[in-house]
C-alpha positions as CSV (number, residue, x, y, z in Angstrom):
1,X,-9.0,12.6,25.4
2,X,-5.4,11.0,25.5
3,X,-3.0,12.1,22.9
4,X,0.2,9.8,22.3
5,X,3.5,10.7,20.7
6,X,6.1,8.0,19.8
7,X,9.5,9.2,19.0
8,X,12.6,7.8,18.0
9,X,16.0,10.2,18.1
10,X,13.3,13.2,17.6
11,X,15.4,15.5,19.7
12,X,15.3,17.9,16.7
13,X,11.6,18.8,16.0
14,X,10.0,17.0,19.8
15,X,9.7,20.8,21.5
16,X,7.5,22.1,18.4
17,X,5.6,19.5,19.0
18,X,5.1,19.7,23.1
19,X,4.8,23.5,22.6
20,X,1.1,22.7,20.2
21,X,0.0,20.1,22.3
22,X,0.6,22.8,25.7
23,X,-1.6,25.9,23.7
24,X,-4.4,23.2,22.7
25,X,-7.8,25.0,23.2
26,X,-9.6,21.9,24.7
27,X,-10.4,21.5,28.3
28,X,-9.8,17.7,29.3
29,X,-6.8,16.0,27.9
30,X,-3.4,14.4,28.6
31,X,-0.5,13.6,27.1
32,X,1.7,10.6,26.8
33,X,5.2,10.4,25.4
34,X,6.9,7.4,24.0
35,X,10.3,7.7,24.1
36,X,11.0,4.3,21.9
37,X,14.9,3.9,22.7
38,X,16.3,7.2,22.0
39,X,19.7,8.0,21.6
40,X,19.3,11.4,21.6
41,X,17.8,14.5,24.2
42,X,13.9,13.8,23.5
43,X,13.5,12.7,26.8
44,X,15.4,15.5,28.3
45,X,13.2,17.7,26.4
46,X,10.3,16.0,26.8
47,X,10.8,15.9,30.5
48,X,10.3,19.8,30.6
49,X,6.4,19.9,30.0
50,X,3.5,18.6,31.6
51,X,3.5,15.1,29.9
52,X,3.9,11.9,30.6
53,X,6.7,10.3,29.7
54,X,7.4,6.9,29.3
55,X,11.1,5.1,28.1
56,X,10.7,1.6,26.9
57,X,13.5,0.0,24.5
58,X,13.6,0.3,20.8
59,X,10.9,-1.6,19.7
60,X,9.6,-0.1,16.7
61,X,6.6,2.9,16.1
62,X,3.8,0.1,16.7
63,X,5.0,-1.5,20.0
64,X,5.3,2.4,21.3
65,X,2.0,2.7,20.0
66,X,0.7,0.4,22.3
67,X,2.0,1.2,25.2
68,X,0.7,4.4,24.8
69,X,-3.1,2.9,24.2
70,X,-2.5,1.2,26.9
71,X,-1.2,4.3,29.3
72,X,-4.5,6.5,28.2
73,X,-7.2,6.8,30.5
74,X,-9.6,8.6,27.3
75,X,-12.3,7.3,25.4
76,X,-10.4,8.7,22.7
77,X,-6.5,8.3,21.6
78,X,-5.4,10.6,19.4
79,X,-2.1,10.0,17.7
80,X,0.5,12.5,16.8
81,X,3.9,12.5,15.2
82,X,6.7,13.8,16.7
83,X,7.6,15.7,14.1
84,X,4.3,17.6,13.7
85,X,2.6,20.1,16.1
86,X,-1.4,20.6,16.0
87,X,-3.8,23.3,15.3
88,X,-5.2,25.1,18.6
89,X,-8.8,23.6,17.9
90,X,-7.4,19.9,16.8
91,X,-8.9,18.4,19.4
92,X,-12.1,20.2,19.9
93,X,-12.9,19.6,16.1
94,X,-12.0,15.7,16.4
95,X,-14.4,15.4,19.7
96,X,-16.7,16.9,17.6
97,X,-16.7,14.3,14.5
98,X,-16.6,11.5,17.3
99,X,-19.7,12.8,19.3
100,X,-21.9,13.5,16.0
101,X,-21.0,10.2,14.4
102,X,-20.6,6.6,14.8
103,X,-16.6,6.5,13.3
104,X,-14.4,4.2,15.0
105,X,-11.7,7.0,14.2
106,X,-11.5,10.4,12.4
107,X,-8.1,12.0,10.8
108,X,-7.8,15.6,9.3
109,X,-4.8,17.4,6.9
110,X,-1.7,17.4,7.6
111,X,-0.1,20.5,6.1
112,X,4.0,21.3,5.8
113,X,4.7,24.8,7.9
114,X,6.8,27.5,6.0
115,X,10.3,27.8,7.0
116,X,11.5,24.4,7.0
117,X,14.2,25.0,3.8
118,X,13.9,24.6,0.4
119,X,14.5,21.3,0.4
120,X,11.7,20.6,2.8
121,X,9.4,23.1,0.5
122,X,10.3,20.5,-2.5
123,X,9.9,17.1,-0.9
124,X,6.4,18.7,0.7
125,X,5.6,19.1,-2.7
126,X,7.0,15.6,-4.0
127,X,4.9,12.5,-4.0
128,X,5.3,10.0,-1.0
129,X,3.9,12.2,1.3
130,X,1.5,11.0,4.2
131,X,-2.1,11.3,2.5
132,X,-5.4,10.6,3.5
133,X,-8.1,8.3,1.2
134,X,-11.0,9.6,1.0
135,X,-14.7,7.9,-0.1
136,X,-16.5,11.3,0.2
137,X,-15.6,14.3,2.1
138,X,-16.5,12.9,5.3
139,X,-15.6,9.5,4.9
140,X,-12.4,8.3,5.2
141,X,-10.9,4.8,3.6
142,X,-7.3,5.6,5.1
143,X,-6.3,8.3,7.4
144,X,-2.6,8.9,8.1
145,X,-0.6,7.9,11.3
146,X,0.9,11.3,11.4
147,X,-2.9,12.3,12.2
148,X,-5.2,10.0,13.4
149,X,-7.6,9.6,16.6
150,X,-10.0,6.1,17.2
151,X,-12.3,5.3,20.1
152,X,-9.8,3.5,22.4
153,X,-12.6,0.8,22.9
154,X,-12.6,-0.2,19.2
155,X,-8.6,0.3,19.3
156,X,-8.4,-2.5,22.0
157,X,-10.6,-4.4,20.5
158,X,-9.2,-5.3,17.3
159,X,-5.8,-5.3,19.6
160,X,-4.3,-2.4,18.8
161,X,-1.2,-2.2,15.8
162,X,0.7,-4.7,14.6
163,X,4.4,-5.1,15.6
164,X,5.7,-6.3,12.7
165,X,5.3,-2.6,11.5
166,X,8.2,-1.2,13.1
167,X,8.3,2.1,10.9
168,X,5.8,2.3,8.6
169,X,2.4,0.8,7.3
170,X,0.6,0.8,10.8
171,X,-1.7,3.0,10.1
172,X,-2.6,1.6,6.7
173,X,-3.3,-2.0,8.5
174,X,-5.0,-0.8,11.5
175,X,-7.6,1.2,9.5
176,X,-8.3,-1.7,7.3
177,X,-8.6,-4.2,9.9
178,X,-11.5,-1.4,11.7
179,X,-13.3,-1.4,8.3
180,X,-12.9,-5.2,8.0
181,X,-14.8,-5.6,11.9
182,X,-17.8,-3.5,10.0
183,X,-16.6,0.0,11.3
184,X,-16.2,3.4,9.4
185,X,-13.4,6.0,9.7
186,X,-14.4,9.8,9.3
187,X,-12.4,12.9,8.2
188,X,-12.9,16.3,9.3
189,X,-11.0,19.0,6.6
190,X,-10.1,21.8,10.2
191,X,-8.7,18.9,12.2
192,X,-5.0,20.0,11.3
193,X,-1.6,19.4,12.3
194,X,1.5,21.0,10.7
195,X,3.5,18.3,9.7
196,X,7.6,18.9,8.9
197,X,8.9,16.9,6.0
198,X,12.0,15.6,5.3
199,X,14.7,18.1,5.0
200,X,17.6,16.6,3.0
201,X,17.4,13.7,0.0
202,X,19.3,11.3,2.3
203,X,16.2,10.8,4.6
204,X,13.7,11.3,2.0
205,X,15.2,8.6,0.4
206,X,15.5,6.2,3.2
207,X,11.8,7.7,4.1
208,X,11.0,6.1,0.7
209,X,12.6,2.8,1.3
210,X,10.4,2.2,4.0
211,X,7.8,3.2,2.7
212,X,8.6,0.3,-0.2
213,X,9.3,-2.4,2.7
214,X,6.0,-1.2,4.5
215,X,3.9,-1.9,1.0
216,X,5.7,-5.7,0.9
217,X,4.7,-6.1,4.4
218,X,1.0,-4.9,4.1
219,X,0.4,-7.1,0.5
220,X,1.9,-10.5,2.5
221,X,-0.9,-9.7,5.4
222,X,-3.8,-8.4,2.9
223,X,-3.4,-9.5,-0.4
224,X,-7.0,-9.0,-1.3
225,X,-6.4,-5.4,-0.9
226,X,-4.0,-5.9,-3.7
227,X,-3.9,-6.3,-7.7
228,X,-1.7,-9.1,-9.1
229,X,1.5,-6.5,-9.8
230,X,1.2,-5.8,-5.8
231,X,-0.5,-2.8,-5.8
232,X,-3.6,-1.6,-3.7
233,X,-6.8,-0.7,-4.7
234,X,-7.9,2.1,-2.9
235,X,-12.0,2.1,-2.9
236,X,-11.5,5.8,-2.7
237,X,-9.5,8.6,-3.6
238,X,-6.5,9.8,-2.6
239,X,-6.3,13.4,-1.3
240,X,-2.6,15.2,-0.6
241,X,0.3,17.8,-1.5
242,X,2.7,16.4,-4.0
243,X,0.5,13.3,-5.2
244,X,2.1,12.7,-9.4
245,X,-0.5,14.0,-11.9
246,X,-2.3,12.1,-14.3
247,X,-1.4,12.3,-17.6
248,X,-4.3,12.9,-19.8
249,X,-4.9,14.2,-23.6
250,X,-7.7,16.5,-21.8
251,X,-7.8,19.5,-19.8
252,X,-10.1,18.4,-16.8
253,X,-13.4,20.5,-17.0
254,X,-16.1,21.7,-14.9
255,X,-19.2,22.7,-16.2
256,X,-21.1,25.5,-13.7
257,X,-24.5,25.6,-15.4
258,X,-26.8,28.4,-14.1
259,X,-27.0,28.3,-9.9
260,X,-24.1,25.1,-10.4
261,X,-27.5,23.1,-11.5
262,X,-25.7,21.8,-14.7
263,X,-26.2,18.1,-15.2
264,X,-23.4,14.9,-14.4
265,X,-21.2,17.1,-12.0
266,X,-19.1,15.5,-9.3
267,X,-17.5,17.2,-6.2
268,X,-14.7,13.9,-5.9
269,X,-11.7,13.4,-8.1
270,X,-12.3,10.9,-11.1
271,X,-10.5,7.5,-11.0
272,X,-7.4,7.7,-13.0
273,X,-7.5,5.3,-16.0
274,X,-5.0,1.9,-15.7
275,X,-2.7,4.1,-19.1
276,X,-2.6,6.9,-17.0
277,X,-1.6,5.1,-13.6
278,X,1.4,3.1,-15.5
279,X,3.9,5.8,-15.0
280,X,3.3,6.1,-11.5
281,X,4.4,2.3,-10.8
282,X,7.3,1.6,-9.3
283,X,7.6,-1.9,-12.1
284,X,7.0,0.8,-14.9
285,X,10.6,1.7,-14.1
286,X,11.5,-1.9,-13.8
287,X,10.0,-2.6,-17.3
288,X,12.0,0.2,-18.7
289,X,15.4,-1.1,-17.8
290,X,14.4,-4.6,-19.3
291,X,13.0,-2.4,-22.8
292,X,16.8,-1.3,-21.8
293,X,18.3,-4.1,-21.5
294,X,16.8,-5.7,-25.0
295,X,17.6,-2.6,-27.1
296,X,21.5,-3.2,-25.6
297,X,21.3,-6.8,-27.3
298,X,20.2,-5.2,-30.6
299,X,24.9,-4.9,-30.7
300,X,24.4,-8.9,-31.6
301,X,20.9,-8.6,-33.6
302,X,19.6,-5.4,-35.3
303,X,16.2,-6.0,-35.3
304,X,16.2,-5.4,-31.7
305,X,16.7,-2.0,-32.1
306,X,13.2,-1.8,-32.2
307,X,13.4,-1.7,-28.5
308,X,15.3,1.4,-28.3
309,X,12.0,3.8,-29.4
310,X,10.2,1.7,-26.9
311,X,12.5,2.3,-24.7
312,X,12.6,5.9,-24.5
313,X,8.7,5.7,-25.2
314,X,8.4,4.4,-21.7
315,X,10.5,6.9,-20.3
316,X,9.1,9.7,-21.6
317,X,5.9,9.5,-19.6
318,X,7.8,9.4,-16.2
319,X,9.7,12.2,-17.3
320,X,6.7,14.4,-18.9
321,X,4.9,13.5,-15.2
322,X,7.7,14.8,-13.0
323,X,8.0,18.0,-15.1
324,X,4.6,18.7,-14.7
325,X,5.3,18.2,-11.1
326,X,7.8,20.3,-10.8
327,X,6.4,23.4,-13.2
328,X,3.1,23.1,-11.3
329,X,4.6,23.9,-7.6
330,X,4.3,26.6,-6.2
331,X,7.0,28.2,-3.7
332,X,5.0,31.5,-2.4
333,X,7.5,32.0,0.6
334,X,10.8,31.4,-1.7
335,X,12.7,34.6,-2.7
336,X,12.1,36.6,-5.3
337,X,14.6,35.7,-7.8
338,X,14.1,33.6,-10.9
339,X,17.1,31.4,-10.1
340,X,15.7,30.3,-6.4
341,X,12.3,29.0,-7.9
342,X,13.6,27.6,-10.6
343,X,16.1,25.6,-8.3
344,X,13.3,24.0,-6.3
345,X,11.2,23.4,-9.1
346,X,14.3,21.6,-10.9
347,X,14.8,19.4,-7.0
348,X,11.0,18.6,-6.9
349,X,11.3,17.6,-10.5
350,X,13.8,15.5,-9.6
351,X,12.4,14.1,-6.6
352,X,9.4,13.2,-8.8
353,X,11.7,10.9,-10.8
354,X,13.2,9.5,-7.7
355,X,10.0,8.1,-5.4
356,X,9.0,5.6,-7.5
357,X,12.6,4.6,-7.8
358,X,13.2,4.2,-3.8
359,X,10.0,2.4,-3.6
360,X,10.9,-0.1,-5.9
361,X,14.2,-1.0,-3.8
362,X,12.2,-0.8,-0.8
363,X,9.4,-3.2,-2.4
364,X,12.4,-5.7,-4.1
365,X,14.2,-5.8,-0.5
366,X,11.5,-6.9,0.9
367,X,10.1,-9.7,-1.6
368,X,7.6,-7.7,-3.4
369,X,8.5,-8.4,-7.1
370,X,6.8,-9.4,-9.8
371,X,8.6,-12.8,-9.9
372,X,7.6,-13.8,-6.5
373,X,6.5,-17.3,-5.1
374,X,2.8,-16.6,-2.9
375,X,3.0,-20.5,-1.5
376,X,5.5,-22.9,-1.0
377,X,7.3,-25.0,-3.8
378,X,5.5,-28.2,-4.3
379,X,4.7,-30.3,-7.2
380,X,1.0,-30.8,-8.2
381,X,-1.2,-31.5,-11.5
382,X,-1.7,-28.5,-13.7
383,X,-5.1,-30.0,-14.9
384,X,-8.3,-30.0,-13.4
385,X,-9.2,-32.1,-9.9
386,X,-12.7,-32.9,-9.0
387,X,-13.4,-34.4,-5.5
388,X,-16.0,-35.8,-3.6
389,X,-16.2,-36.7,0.4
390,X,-18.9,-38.1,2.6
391,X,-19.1,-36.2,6.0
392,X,-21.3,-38.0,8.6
393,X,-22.3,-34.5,10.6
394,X,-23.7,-31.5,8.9
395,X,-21.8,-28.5,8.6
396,X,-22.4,-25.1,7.0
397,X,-20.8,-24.4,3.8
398,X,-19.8,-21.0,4.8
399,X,-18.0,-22.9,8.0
400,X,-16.5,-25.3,5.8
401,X,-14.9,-22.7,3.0
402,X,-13.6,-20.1,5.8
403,X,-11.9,-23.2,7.6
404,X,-9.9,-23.3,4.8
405,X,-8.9,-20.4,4.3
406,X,-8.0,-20.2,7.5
407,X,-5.9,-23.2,7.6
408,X,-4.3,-21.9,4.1
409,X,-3.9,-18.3,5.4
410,X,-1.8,-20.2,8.7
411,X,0.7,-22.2,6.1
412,X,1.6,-18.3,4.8
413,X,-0.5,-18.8,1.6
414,X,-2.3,-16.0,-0.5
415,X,-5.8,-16.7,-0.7
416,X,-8.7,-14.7,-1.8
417,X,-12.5,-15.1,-1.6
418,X,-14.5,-14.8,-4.3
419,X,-17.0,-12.5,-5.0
420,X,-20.9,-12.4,-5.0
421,X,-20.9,-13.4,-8.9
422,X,-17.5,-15.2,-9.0
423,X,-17.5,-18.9,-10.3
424,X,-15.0,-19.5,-8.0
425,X,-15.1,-19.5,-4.0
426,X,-11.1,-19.6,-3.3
427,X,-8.0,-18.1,-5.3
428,X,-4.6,-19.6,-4.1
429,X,-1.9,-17.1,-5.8
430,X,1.3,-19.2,-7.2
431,X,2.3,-15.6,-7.4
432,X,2.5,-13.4,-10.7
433,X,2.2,-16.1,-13.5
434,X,0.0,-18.3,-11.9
435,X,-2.5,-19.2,-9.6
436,X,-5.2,-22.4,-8.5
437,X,-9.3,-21.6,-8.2
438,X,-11.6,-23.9,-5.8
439,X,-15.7,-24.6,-5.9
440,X,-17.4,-25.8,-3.9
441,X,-20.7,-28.1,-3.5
442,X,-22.8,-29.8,-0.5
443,X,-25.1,-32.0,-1.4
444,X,-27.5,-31.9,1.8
445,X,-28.9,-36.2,2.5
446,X,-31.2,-37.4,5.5
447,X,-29.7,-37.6,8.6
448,X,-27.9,-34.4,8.6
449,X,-25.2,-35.9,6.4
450,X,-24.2,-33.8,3.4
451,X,-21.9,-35.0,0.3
452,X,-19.2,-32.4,-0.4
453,X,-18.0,-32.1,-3.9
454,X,-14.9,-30.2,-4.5
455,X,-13.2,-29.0,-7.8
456,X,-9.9,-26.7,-8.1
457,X,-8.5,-26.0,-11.4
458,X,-5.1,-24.3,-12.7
459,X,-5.7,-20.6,-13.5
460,X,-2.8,-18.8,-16.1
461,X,-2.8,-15.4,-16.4
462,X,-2.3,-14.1,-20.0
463,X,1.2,-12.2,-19.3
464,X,3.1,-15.2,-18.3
465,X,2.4,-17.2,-21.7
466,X,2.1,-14.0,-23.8
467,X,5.8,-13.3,-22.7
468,X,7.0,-16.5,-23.2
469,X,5.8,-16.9,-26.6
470,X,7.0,-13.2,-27.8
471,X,11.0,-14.2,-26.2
472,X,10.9,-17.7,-27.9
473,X,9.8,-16.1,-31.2
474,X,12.3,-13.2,-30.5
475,X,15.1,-15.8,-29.6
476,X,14.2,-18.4,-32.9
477,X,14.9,-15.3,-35.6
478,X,17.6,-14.9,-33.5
479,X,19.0,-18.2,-34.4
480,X,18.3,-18.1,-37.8
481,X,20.2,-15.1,-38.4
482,X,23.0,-17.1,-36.0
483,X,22.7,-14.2,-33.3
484,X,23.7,-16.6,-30.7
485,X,24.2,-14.1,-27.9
486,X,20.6,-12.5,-28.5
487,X,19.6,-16.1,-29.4
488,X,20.4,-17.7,-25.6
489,X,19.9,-14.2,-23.8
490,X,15.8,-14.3,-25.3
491,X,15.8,-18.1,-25.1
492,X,16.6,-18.4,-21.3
493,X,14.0,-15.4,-20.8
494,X,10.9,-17.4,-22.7
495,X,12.3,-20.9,-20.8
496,X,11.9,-18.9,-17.4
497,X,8.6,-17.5,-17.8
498,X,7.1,-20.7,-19.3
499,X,8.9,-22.8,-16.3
500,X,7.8,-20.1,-13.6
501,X,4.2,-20.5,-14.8
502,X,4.2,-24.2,-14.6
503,X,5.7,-24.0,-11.2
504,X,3.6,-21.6,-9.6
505,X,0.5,-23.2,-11.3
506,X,1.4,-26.5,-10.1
507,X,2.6,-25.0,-6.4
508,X,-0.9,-23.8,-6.4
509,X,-2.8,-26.9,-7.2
510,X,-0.4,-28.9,-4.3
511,X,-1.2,-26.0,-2.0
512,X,-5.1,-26.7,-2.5
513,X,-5.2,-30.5,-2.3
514,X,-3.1,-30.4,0.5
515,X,-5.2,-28.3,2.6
516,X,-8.1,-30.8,1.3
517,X,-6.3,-33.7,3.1
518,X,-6.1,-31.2,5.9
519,X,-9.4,-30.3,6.6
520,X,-10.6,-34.0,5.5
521,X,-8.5,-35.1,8.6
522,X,-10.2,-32.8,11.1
523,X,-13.5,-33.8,9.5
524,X,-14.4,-30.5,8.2
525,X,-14.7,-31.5,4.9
């Protein structure tokens, strides 16, 4: 087994993690370290144990990923953080999961050691943490870079991680683009490292901000991992220290039953319902502030003031959610006194409050809002388009549909396949407020010839009209009571969400009859 390390400036926590990898009870294994560009002494001290080290220029966590796949003579890579040292069996229970098991890679827990600070103890305990996704306990849908070991074959055949992801969001990609080949990841619970968090708010907030950044980047490659807000949906369930609880008018229960034989039990945590989620959206905060920003014009129109119960409705549940946070963790190596718990539980509440915050800058910075254009600007009809071409060689359908979206997916466009029962075979996303849908039909004739019939129509989500109509209502009462400020503030709000939705509707349209033309051309239509 080869185990790789990249580091970046990890001078500071390098030696805890050379010291694990020298006591690992395992007989046949190396190690490589990535020095990517340090500024700092990690080579020096990475230089005084029996590793190999190799210095390449800053080029970001997956280009040292790579070169360390491609230094390892193992079947199996495992990957390690530098700012985490592993259990003495790590390896011996990861070669275990690999040789009883067909998994093109297997992760464990990563746990925070004691004695890293109390601010360490509070961010461990904070969401944003590195978690694994699990389908069932020994089935993994994500497994954490911090933690994480694949067959090196498999690894170099889907061509290792992607360099656009310099800090974060490797791993995410890499073990979705193994499932997409057809390929499982496992999990075994004793493969452990210790992993050090962040110890002061500056990095756990520039920790967060790339996390944010990472999310953008990973919706532009897979958007149909992704919801129309931008936000993933996990197939399973996510499993970690410092995940948000769900708000719920229910205790959860279990019921025993005599011998645990009582009926409907389940060993996996339910799916949180969409109410219960909100709060834990980085755009809930952003909704707030626009609640916010309508109860402030409520100075130019009273009846706005309605908005200002709203608004602190929506702010409550964050608020509620990071106390619980915070009164629900547990210090057990803090001292004794009242004041000393009390203090971390106030900085965890507040770090609660603060994730989802950083995220959303991260996420904005990087172009995932919720006003966001998925294909270029283009004018196009926004009513239906039914087409019909003649193609003298046969083709399969399959052939002709994944051509497209190909050819789409090159021009930077979201597309997404539809489903087994869809009435639709491609979505082209306009972005939030609106989107274009394509069928289509071959018509098989003699000769191997085959009449393709094509129809793409506009598709309008409900928000984008629903908030257009509620601002120009909002703005026309406004006017009649001669509110002009609230008046033009609500009037250019319902003028840009009905113009956005025409525009990204019509983009849409353009996008698909241009890719039409395209494939007509190359007589793949």
């Amino acid at each position: 087994m080869s185990v790789v390390v990249c580091s970046y400036n990890g001078g500071r926590t390098i030696r805890d993690t050379c010291e694990g990898l020298r006591h690992l009870d395992y007989p046949n294994y190396e190690v490589i370290v990535v020095d990517d560009g340090s500024t700092d002494d990690t080579a020096a001290i990475a230089r005084a144990y029996d590793v190999r080290l190799i210095r390449t220029p800053n080029r970001g966590l997956s280009s040292a990923r790579n070169t360390g796949l491609a230094a390892a003579t193992g079947e199996i890579v495992a990957y390690l953080d530098d700012d985490a040292y592993p259990d003495p069996h790590w390896l011996t229970y990861l070669a275990a999961t690999f040789l009883s098991t067909s998994h093109a890679g297997v992760g464990g827990p990563n746990i925070a050691p004691a004695g890293d600070g109390p601010i360490a103890e509070c961010v461990a305990r904070a969401p944003g943490g590195p978690v694994h996704v699990l389908i069932t306990d020994r089935e993994a849908e994500h497994i954490p870079g911090c933690n994480m070991a694949f067959r090196t074959a498999f690894l170099e055949a889907i061509g290792g991680f992607d360099p656009r992801f310099r800090t974060a969001g490797d791993d995410v990609d890499v073990c979705w683009r193994l499932q997409d080949r057809g390929w499982t990841l496992g999990y075994h619970p004793t493969a452990l490292v210790w992993h050090h968090r962040r110890n002061s708010l500056r990095t756990y907030w520039k920790q967060q901000i790339g996390y944010g950044r990472a999310e953008a980047m990973l919706e532009r490659k897979w958007p149909e991992k992704y919801n129309d807000v931008g936000h993933v949906r996990w197939t399973g369930r996510m499993y970690g220290s410092g995940l948000p609880y769900v708000l719920g008018w229910r205790r959860a229960r279990v019921y025993h039953g005599v011998w645990g034989a009582a009926p409907f039990q389940s060993l996996y945590e339910p799916a949180p319902t969409l109410l219960a989620s909100l709060p834990q959206m980085p755009e809930w905060h952003l909704m707030t502030v626009t609640l916010m920003g309508i109860a402030a014009l409520s100075y130019f129109w009273s009846p706005l003031r309605l908005a200002v119960p709203l608004s602190i409705a929506a702010v409550l549940p964050s608020v509620a959610q990071a106390c619980l946070g915070g009164a629900r963790a547990r210090f057990p190596n803090a001292p004794r006194a009242w004041t000393a718990r009390w203090a971390r539980r106030l900085l965890t509440t507040t770090l609660h409050l603060v994730q989802p915050i950083a995220r959303l800058r991260g996420r904005i910075q990087e172009g995932l809002t919720p006003w966001r254009r998925r294909c270029p600007r283009r004018p196009g009809p926004v009513w239906p388009v039914t087409k019909a071409v003649w193609s003298e060689r046969w083709v399969d359908q399959d052939q002709r549909l994944q051509a497209m979206e190909a050819d789409l997916r090159t021009d930077g466009v979201c597309v997404l396949r539809g489903g087994r029962d869809a009435r639709w075979d491609l979505e082209v996303r306009g972005g939030f407020f609106g989107a274009a849908r394509l069928l289509m039909g071959v018509e098989e004739h003699a000769g191997g010839k085959q009449l393709v019939r094509l129809r793409w129509w506009p598709v309008v989500p409900t928000a984008g009209p629903l908030l257009a109509v509620v601002l120009a209502a909002l703005a026309r009462g406004a006017s009649i009571d001669h509110a002009w400020v609230a008046a033009g503030v609500l009037g250019f709000g319902a003028l840009l969400a009905a113009t956005r939705t025409l525009e990204q509707c019509s983009a849409a349209m353009a996008t698909i009859r241009e890719a039409v033309e395209r494939l007509r051309r190359s007589e793949l239509l």
